[in-house]
ZAMARGU-4260 file (C-alpha; in steps of 0.2 Angstrom, whole numbers, plus 5000, padded with zeros to 4 digits):
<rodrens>
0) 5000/5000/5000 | 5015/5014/5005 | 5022/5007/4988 | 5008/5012/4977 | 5005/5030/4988
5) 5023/5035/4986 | 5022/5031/4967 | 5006/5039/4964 | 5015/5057/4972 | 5027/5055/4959
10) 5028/5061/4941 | 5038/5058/4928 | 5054/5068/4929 | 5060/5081/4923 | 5056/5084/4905
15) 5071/5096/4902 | 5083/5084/4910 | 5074/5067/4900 | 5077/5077/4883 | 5095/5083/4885
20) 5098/5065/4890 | 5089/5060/4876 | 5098/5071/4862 | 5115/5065/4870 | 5112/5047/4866
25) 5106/5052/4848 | 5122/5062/4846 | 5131/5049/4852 | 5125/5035/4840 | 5123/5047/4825
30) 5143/5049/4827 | 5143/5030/4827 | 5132/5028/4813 | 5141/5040/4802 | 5159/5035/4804
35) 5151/5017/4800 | 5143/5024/4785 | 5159/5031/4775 | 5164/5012/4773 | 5147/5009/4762
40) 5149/5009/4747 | 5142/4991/4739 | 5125/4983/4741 | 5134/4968/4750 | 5140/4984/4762
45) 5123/4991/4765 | 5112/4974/4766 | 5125/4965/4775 | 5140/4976/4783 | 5152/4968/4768
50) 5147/4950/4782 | 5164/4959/4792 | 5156/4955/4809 | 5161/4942/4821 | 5152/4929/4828
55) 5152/4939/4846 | 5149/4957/4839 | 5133/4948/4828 | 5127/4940/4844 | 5125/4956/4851
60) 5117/4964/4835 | 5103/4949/4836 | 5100/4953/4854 | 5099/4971/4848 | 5087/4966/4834
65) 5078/4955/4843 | 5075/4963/4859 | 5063/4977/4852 | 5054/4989/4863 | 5038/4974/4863
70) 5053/4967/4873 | 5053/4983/4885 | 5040/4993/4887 | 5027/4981/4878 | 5032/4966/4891
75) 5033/4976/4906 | 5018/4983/4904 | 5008/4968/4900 | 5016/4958/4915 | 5011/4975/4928
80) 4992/4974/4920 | 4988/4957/4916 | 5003/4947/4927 | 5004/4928/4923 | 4993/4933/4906
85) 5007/4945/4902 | 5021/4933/4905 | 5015/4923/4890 | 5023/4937/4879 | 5041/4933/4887
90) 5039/4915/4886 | 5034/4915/4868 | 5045/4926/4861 | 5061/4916/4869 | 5054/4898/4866
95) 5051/4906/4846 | 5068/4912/4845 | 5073/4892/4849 | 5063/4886/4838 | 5071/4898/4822
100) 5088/4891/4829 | 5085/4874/4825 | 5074/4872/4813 | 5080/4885/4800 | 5096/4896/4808
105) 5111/4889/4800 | 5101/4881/4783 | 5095/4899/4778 | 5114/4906/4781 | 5121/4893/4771
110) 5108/4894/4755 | 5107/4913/4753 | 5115/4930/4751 | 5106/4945/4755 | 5087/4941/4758
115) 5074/4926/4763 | 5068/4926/4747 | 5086/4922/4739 | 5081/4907/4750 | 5065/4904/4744
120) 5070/4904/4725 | 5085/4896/4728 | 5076/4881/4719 | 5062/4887/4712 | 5056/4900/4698
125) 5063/4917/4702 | 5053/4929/4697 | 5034/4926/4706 | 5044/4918/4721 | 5056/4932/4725
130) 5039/4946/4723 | 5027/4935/4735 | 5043/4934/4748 | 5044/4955/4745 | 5026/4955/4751
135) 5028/4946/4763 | 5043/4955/4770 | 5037/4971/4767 | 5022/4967/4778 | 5033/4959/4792
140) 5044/4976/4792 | 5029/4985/4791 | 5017/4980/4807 | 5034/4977/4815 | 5039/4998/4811
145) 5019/5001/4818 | 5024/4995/4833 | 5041/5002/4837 | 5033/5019/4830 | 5020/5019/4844
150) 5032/5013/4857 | 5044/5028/4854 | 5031/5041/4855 | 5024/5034/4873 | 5041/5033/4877
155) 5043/5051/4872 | 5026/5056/4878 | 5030/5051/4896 | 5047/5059/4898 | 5041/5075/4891
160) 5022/5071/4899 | 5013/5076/4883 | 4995/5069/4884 | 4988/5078/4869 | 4985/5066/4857
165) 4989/5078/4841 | 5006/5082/4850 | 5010/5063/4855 | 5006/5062/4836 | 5019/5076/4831
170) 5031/5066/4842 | 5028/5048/4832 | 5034/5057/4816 | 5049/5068/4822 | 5055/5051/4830
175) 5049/5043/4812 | 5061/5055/4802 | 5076/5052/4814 | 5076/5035/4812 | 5074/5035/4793
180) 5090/5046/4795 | 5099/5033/4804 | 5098/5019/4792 | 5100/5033/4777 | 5117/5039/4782
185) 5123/5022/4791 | 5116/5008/4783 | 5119/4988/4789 | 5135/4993/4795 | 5130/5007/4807
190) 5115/5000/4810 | 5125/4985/4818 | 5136/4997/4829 | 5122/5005/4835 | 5112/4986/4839
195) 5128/4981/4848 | 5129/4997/4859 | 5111/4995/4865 | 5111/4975/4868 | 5124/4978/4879
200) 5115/4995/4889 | 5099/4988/4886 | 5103/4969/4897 | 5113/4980/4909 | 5101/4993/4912
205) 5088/4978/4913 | 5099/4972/4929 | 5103/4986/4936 | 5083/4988/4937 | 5082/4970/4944
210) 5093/4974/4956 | 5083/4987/4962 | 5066/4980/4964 | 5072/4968/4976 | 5080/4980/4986
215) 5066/4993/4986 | 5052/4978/4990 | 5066/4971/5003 | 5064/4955/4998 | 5064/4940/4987
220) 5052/4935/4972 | 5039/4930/4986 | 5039/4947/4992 | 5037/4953/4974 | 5024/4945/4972
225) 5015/4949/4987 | 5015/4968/4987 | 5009/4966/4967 | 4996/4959/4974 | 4994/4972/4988
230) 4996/4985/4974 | 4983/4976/4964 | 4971/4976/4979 | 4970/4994/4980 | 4967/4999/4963
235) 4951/5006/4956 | 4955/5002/4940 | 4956/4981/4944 | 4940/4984/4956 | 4929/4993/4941
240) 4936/4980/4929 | 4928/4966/4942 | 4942/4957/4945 | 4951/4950/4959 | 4969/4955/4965
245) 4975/4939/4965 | 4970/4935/4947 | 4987/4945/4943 | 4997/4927/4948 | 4983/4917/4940
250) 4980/4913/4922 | 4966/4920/4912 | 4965/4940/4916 | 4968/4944/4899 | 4963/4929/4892
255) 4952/4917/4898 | 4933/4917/4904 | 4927/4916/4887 | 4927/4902/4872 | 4935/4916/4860
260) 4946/4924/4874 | 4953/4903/4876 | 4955/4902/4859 | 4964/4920/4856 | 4976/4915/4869
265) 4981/4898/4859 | 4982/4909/4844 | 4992/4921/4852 | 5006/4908/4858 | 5006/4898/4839
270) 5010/4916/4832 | 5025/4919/4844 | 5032/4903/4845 | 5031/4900/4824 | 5034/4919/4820
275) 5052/4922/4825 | 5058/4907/4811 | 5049/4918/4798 | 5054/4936/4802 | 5066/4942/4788
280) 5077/4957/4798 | 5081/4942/4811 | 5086/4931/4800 | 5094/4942/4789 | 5108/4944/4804
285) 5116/4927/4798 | 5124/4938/4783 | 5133/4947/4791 | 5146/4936/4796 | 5159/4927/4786
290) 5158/4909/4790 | 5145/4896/4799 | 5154/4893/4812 | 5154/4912/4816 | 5135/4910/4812
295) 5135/4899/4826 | 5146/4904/4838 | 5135/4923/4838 | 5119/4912/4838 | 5127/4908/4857
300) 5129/4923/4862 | 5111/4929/4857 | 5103/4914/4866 | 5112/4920/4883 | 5106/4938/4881
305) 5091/4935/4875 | 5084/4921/4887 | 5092/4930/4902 | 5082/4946/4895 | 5066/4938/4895
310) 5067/4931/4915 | 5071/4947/4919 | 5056/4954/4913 | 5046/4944/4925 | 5054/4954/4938
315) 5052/4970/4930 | 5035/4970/4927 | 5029/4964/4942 | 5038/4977/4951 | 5028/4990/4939
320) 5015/4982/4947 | 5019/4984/4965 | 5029/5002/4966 | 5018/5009/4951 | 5002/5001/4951
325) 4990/4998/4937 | 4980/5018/4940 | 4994/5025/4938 | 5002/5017/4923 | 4987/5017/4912
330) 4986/5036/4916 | 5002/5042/4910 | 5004/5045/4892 | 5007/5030/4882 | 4997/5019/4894
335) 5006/4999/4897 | 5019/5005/4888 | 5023/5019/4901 | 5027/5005/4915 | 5047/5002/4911
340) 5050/5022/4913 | 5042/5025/4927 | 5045/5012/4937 | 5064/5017/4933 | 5057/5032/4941
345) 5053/5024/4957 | 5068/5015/4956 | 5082/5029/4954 | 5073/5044/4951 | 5074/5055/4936
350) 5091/5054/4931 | 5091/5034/4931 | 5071/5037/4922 | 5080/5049/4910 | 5094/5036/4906
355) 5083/5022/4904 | 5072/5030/4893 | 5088/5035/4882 | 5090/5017/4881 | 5073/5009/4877
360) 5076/5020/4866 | 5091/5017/4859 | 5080/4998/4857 | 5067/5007/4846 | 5080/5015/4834
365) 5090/4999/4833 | 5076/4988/4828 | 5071/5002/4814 | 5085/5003/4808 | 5085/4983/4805
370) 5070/4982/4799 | 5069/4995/4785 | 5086/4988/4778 | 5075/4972/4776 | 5061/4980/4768
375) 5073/4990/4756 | 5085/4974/4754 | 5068/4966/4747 | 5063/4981/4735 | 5078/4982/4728
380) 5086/4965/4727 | 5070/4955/4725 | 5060/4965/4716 | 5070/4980/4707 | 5084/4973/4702
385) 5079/4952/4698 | 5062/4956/4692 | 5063/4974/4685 | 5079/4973/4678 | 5082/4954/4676
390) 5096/4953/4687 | 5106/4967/4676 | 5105/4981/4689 | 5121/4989/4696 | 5124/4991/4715
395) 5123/5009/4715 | 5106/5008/4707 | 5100/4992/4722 | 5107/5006/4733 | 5098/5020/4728
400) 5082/5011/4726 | 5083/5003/4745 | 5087/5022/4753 | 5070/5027/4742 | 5061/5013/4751
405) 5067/5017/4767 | 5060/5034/4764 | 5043/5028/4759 | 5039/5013/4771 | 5045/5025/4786
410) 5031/5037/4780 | 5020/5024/4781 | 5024/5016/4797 | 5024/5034/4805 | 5005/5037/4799
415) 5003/5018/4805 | 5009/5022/4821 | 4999/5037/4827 | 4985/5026/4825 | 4991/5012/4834
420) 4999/5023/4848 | 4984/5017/4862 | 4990/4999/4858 | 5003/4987/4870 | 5017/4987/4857
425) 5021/4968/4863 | 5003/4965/4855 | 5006/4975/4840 | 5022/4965/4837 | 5014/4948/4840
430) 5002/4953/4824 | 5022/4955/4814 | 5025/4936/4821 | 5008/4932/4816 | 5012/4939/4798
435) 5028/4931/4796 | 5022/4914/4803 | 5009/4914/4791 | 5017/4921/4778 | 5033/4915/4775
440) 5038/4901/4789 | 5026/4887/4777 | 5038/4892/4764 | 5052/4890/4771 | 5053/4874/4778
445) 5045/4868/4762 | 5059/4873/4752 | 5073/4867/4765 | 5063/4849/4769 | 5051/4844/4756
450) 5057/4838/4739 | 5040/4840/4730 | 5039/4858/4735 | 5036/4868/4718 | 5033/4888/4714
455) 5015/4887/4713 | 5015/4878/4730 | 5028/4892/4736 | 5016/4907/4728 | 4999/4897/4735
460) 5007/4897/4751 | 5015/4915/4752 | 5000/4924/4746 | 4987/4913/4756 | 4995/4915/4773
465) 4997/4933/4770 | 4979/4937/4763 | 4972/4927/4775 | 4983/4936/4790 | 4979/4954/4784
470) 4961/4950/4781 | 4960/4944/4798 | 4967/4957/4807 | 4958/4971/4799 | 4941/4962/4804
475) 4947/4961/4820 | 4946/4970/4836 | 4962/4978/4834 | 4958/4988/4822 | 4939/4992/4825
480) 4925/4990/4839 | 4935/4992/4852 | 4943/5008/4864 | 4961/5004/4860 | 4957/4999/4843
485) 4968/5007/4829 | 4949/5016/4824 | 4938/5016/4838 | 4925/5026/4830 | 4921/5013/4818
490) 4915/4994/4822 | 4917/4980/4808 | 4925/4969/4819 | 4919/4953/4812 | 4931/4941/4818
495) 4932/4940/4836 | 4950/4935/4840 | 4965/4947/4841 | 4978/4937/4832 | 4973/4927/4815
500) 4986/4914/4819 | 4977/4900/4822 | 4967/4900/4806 | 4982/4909/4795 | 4997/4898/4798
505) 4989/4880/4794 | 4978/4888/4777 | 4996/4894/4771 | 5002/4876/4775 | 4987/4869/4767
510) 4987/4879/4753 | 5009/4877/4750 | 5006/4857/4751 | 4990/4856/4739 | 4996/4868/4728
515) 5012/4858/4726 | 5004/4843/4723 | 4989/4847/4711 | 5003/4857/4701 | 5018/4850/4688
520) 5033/4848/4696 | 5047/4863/4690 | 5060/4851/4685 | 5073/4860/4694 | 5078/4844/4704
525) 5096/4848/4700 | 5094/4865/4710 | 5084/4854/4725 | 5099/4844/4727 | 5113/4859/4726
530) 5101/4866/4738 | 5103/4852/4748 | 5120/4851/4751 | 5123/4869/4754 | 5111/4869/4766
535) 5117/4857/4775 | 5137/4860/4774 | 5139/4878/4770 | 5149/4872/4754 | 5148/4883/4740
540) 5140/4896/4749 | 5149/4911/4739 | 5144/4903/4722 | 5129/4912/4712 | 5113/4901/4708
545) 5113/4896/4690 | 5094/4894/4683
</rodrens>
C-alpha cells in the first residue's frame, strides 16, 4: 500500500533533463552511425556490413534486433496489467527464437545472400517467388515499424508528459524522420554498431533495474509477488474491471473466461512461437558474418542475452506492478507501455528514468534501423533489380532504390503508428509474428525439407497465409470495435480473435502442400539437390545460383 502511495505522488521527471539525456544518446550514436557509414559503398555493404562482423559482435546485434521495445515497454507493461497473462509474451518470444535456431538458423545462412527470398527461389522459379517473399517481408517490416513507432512516442510522451493526442502524434513522426536518417546515412553497417551498443546497455540497464526492485520491496520473488498483489488490491481500476487481485498470479486476466478469449490465447502463443523462424530482419543477421561457424558461435551469444532478458522481465514488470500500480500506469501517456520508465522512476529517480528511457530508446531506433534495411533489401534485390531489371542492375542503382524505400515505408509506418499509439506494442508486434508465421515460415521449411515443393506451392502458400493474415486482422478487434482499437470510432470487427494465427498459419500450409501437389513439378531437381547440400554443409555458399 505505501508502495503504490509514494508512486502515485510521483511524476515523471523532469522533462528538460529526460530530453537533454535524450539528444546526447542520439548524438552519440549518430557519430557511430556515420563514421560506420563512410565504409558503404556496395550493396553487400549496405544489406549486410560487407558480412565483416564476428560471431560475438553479431550476437550482440541479434539481441539488439531481437530485443525490440515489445521486449521493453510492451512486456513490462503487459506483466504489471495482466501478470501471469502477460508473461506469455516473454515466454513465447524466447521459446520462438529456439525454435528459428533449430529448425531454419544455419540452413537459411548457408543457402542465401542477402534476403529470405534468395532462400526461397533458391530452387524454384525466380521471378513470382522472389515478389510474394517481398510482400511478405514488406508486411513483416511493416506491422513490425507500427509498433516500434507507437512505442517511441509513449516513450517520448512520458518523459516530456505530453498527453495531447495531436502532440504525441507530432512526436511519432519527428521520431519517424530520425530514424529513417539513421539507416540513410549508416546503413547495415551502422545499423550493427548502433544494435551492439544498445544490447549491451539495454541487458545492463535491465539488471541494474532487477537489482533494484528487490532492494526497494526488501525482499525476494515471494515478496514481489505479494506487494503486486497488495498494489493490485487497492486499485480502482482492477476493482471497476471486476476482477480479483490475486487474478494478477493466475491465468486468464487477459485471456480466459470466454470460448473466444481461450482460443485468442492459443492463437496468440502459435503466432509467437512459429513467428520468429519467419521474420526476415532476424534472420537476415546470419549475413553478416563470414563463416558458419561464426553464424553459430553469435547464435550463442544471442541465446544468453536474449533468454536471460526475458526472465528478467518477469521481475520488471511485476515490480511495475507493486511500486507503480495499474492507476497509475494506464494514466500516463502512452498507457502499458509507460510502465518500464516509470518504474525506473521509482527505482532511481529522474536521472536513472532519463537514462533508461535514452536506452529503450536506443531499442526502438535499433530495431528500425534493422527492419527498413529488410524491407529495402527486398525492393531492391528482389523485386527491382531480379524482376525489373532481370538481374542486370548495378549496386549503386539496388542502393539507391533501398534508401528510396526506406523513405517511403517509414512514411507509412509513421501514419501507422499514430493510429496504433493506444496499443501494447508487445501485441502490436505479435500481429508481425503472426504475419511472418503465416506468411513465409510454410515456405520456408518447404523449400529446405520437402522435395515435391514447387513455385505454385511456394506462391499458394505465400500469398494465402498473407491474405488470409491481413484479412483477419483488419476484421478484427484491433483495428475496430474496440477503445484501444487502431479506429475506435468505427465497428466491423467481424472476427472475434485478436491474432489470426490459428486459422492463417495452417491455410498457408494447406494451401503450400495442395498447391504443390495438384501442380507439375518445375524440373529444377538439380537446383533441390545443390540446395541440399549447401544447406546442410555451408559448401559453395559464395557461388551464384545458375537457373
Amino acid at each position: 500500500m505505501y508502495l503504490a502511495e509514494a508512486a502515485a505522488e510521483a511524476g515523471t521527471g523532469n522533462p528538460w533533463l529526460n530530453i537533454g539525456v535524450f539528444l546526447a544518446f542520439i548524438v552519440v550514436t549518430m557519430t557511430v552511425v556515420m563514421r560506420a557509414g563512410r565504409t558503404t559503398k556496395e550493396a553487400a555493404d549496405f544489406y549486410t556490413g560487407g558480412a565483416s562482423f564476428t560471431g560475438t559482435q553479431n550476437g550482440l546485434a541479434i539481441a539488439g534486433d531481437y530485443l525490440s521495445a515489445a521486449s521493453f515497454l510492451g512486456i513490462v507493461g503487459a506483466i504489471a496489467l495482466s501478470g501471469y497473462d502477460g508473461f506469455l509474451y516473454s515466454i513465447g518470444f524466447f521459446v520462438a527464437w529456439l525454435v528459428a535456431l533449430l529448425l531454419v538458423a544455419e540452413p537459411l545462412r548457408n543457402v542465401g545472400r542477402f534476403t529470405m527470398a534468395d532462400v526461397l527461389s533458391f530452387r524454384l522459379r525466380q521471378k513470382p517467388v522472389r515478389v510474394a517473399a517481398a510482400f511478405g517481408t514488406l508486411f513483416v517490416s511493416l506491422f513490425y515499424l507500427i509498433a516500434q513507432m507507437a512505442g517511441a512516442g509513449s516513450l517520448v510522451s512520458v518523459l516530456l508528459d505530453i498527453h495531447d493526442t495531436f502532440a504525441q502524434a507530432i512526436v511519432v513522426a519527428v521520431v519517424g524522420v530520425i530514424m529513417i536518417i539513421y539507416v540513410l546515412v549508416g546503413g547495415m553497417k551502422g545499423t550493427t554498431y548502433v544494435q551492439m551498443i544498445k544490447a549491451v546497455l539495454l541487458v545492463g540497464g535491465v539488471i541494474i533495474m532487477t537489482i533494484l526492485v528487490f532492494v526497494m520491496v526488501k525482499g525476494g520473488i515471494g515478496t514481489l509477488l505479494n506487494s503486486a498483489v497488495q498494489t493490485h488490491a487497492s486499485s480502482a481500476t482492477i476493482a471497476k474491471e471486476g476482477y480479483q487481485a490475486s487474478d494478477i498470479l493466475n491465468p486468464g486476466l487477459k485471456y480466459g473466461g470466454t470460448f473466444a478469449k481461450d482460443l485468442d490465447f492459443i492463437s496468440l502463443g502459435i503466432s509467437l512461437v512459429l513467428g520468429t523462424a519467419g521474420l526476415p530482419h532476424v534472420l537476415m543477421r546470419f549475413y553478416t558474418v563470414p563463416t558458419a561457424t561464426e553464424a553459430r558461435k553469435s547464435v550463442t551469444w544471442a541465446i544468453v542475452l536474449i533468454g536471460s532478458f526475458y526472465l528478467m522481465t518477469l521481475v520488471l514488470g511485476f515490480g511495475a506492478a507493486a511500486l507503480v500500480g495499474p492507476d497509475r500506469i494506464l494514466g500516463a501517456p502512452g498507457g502499458a507501455n509507460a510502465a518500464a520508465p516509470l518504474l525506473a522512476l521509482e527505482l532511481g529517480g529522474p536521472i536513472f528514468m532519463a537514462a533508461i528511457a535514452a536506452v529503450a530508446f536506443a531499442t526502438v531506433l535499433a530495431v528500425v534501423a534493422g527492419l527498413a534495411i529488410t524491407a529495402s533489401a527486398s525492393v531492391a534485390h528482389d523485386v527491382y533489380a531480379a524482376v525489373i531489371r532481370n538481374g542486370e542492375a548495378t549496386e549503386e542503382e539496388q542502393v539507391k532504390v533501398s534508401r528510396i524505400t526506406v523513405v517511403v515505408i517509414g512514411v507509412v509506418a509513421i501514419i501507422l503508428g499514430i493510429l496504433a499509439m493506444k496499443q501494447n506494442v508487445a501485441f502490436l508486434v505479435s500481429l508481425a509474428f503472426a504475419i511472418a508465421a503465416s506468411a513465409n515460415l510454410p515456405t520456408i521449411l518447404y523449400s529446405l525439407y520437402w522435395k515435391r515443393f514447387n513455385t505454385v506451392g511456394a506462391v499458394c502458400s505465400m500469398y494465402a497465409g498473407l491474405g488470409s493474415a491481413l484479412l483477419l486482422i483488419i476484421l478484427s478487434p484491433a483495428v475496430s470495435g474496440a477503445k484501444t482499437s487502431m479506429i475506435p470510432s468505427l465497428d466491423f470487427a467481424i472476427f472475434p480473435l485478436s491474432s489470426p494465427g490459428i486459422i492463417s498459419i495452417p491455410l498457408a500450409f494447406l494451401a503450400g502442400y495442395l498447391g504443390s501437389v495438384l501442380s507439375k513439378p518445375d524440373n529444377l531437381d538439380h537446383l533441390q539437390a545443390e540446395m541440399e547440400v549447401r544447406s546442410l554443409t555451408g559448401v559453395g555458399v559464395e557461388a551464384p545460383v545458375q537457373h
